[in-house]
C-alpha positions as CSV (number, residue, x, y, z in Angstrom):
1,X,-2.9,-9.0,9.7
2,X,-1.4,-8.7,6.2
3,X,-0.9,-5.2,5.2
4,X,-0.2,-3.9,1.7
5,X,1.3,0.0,1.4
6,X,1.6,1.3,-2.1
7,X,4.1,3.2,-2.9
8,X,2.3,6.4,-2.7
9,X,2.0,5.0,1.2
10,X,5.4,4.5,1.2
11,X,6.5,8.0,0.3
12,X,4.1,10.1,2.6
13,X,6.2,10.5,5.8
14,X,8.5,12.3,3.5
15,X,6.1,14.5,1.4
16,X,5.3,18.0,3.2
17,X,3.6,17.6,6.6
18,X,2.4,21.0,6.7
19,X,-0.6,20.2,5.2
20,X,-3.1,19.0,8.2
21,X,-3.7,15.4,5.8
22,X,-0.9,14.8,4.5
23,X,0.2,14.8,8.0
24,X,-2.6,12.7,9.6
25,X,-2.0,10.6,6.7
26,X,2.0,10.3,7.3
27,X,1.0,9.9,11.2
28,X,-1.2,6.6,10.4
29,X,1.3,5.2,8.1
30,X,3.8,5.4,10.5
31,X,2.1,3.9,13.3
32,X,1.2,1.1,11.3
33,X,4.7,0.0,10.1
34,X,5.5,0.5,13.9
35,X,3.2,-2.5,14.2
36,X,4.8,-4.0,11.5
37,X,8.3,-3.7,12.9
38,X,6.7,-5.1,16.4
39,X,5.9,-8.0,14.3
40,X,1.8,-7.7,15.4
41,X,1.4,-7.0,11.9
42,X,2.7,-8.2,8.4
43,X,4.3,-5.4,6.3
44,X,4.0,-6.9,2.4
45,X,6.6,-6.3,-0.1
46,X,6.5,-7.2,-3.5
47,X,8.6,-6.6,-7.0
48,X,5.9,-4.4,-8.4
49,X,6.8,-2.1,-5.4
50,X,10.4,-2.7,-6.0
51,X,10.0,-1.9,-9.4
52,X,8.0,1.4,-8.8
53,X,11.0,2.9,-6.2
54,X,13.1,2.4,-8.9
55,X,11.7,4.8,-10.7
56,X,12.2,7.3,-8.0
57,X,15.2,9.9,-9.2
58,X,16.1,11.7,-5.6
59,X,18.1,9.2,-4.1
60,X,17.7,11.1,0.0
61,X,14.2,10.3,-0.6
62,X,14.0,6.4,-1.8
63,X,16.9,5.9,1.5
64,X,14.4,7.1,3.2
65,X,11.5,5.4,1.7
66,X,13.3,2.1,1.7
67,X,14.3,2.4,5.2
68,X,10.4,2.2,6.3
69,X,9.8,-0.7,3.1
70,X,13.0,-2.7,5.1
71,X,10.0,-3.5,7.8
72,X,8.5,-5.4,5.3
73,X,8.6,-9.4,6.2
74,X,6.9,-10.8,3.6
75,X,7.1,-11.0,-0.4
76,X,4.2,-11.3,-2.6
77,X,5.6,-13.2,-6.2
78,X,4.0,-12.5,-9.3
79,X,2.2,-15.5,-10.5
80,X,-0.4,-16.1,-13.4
81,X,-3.0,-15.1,-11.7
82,X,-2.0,-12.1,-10.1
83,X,-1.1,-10.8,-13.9
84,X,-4.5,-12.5,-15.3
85,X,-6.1,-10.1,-12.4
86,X,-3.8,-7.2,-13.1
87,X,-5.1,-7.5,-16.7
88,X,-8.9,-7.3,-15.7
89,X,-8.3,-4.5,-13.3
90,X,-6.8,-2.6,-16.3
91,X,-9.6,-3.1,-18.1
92,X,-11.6,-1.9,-15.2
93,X,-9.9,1.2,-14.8
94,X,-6.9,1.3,-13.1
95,X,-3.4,2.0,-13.7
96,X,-1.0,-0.6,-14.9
97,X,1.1,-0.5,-11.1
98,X,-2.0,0.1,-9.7
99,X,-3.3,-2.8,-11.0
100,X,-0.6,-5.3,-10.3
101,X,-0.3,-3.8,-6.7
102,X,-4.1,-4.7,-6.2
103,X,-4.0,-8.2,-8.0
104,X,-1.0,-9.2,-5.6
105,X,-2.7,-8.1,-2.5
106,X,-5.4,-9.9,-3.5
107,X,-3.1,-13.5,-4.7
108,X,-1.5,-13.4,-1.2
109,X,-5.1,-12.6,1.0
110,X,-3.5,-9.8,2.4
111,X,-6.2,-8.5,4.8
112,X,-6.1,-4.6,3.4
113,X,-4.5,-2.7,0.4
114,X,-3.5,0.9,1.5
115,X,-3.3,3.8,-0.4
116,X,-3.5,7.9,-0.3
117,X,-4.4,7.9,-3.8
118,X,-8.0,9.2,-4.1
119,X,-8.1,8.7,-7.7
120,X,-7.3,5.2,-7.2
121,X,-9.7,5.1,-3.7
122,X,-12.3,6.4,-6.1
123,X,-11.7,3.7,-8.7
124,X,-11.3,1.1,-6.4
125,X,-15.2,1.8,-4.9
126,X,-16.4,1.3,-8.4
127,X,-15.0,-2.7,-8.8
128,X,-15.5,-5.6,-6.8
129,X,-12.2,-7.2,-5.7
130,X,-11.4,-9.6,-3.1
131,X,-9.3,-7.0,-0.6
132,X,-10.4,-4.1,1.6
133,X,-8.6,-0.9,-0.1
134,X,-8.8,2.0,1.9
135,X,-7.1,5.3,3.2
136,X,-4.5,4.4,5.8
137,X,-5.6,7.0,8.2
138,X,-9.8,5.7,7.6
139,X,-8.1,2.7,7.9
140,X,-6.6,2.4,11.2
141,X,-9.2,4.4,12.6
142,X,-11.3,1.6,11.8
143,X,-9.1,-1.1,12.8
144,X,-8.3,0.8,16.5
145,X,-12.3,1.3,16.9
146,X,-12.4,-2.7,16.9
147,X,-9.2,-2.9,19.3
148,X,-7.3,-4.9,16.6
């Protein structure tokens, strides 16, 4: 199973757990790149994500968020499509990274595109596109009702 995390993914086991989602949210997350690091699932990486972190300013916190991206074992390269796709999706609705981050899920048939960003979940429902995007902790609550 290929597995996309966007960044905003990336960052919640960091972001404050006292709030009862955030935490679920952060719980899911982490038991996913566990699976990940156990090599029963793929952890995707890609140079829109790399490009995003760089944009974070509090160095603790992108250590720590890089340490959980390190799991990652396999690179998704921008390619003509994935930018002709990223240009569509703009046009759709999203965000430039978000965008991008979809098209490349979608150029390397990752099997699901997570993200905690309900404005992006919300977009995402509207548009057709050729990978599941959901809500990490939905998500693996799905996957874990199948036994996957």
């Amino acid at each position: 199973m290929k597995i996309y995390l966007d960044v905003c993914c990336l960052n919640r086991p960091f972001d404050d757990l006292t709030q009862e989602r955030i935490c679920l949210e952060a719980e899911a997350i982490m038991a996913i790149v566990s699976r990940c690091e156990k090599g029963s699932w793929t952890l995707l990486s890609s140079g829109a994500i790399d490009a995003e972190l760089s944009k974070l300013s509090d160095m603790h916190r992108l250590g720590q968020v890089r340490a959980l991206y390190d799991v990652a074992r396999e690179r998704v390269y921008t390619n003509p499509y994935a930018e002709k796709r990223a240009a569509v999706l703009r046009k759709l609705g999203l965000k430039p990274f978000d965008s991008l981050h979809v098209a490349l899920a979608e150029a390397c048939n990752a099997n699901v595109f997570l993200t905690t960003d309900d404005r992006l979940l919300k977009a995402a429902n509207r548009i057709d596109t050729n990978v599941k995007i959901s809500n990490p902790l939905l998500w693996l609550m799905e996957v874990m009702s199948y036994g996957h």
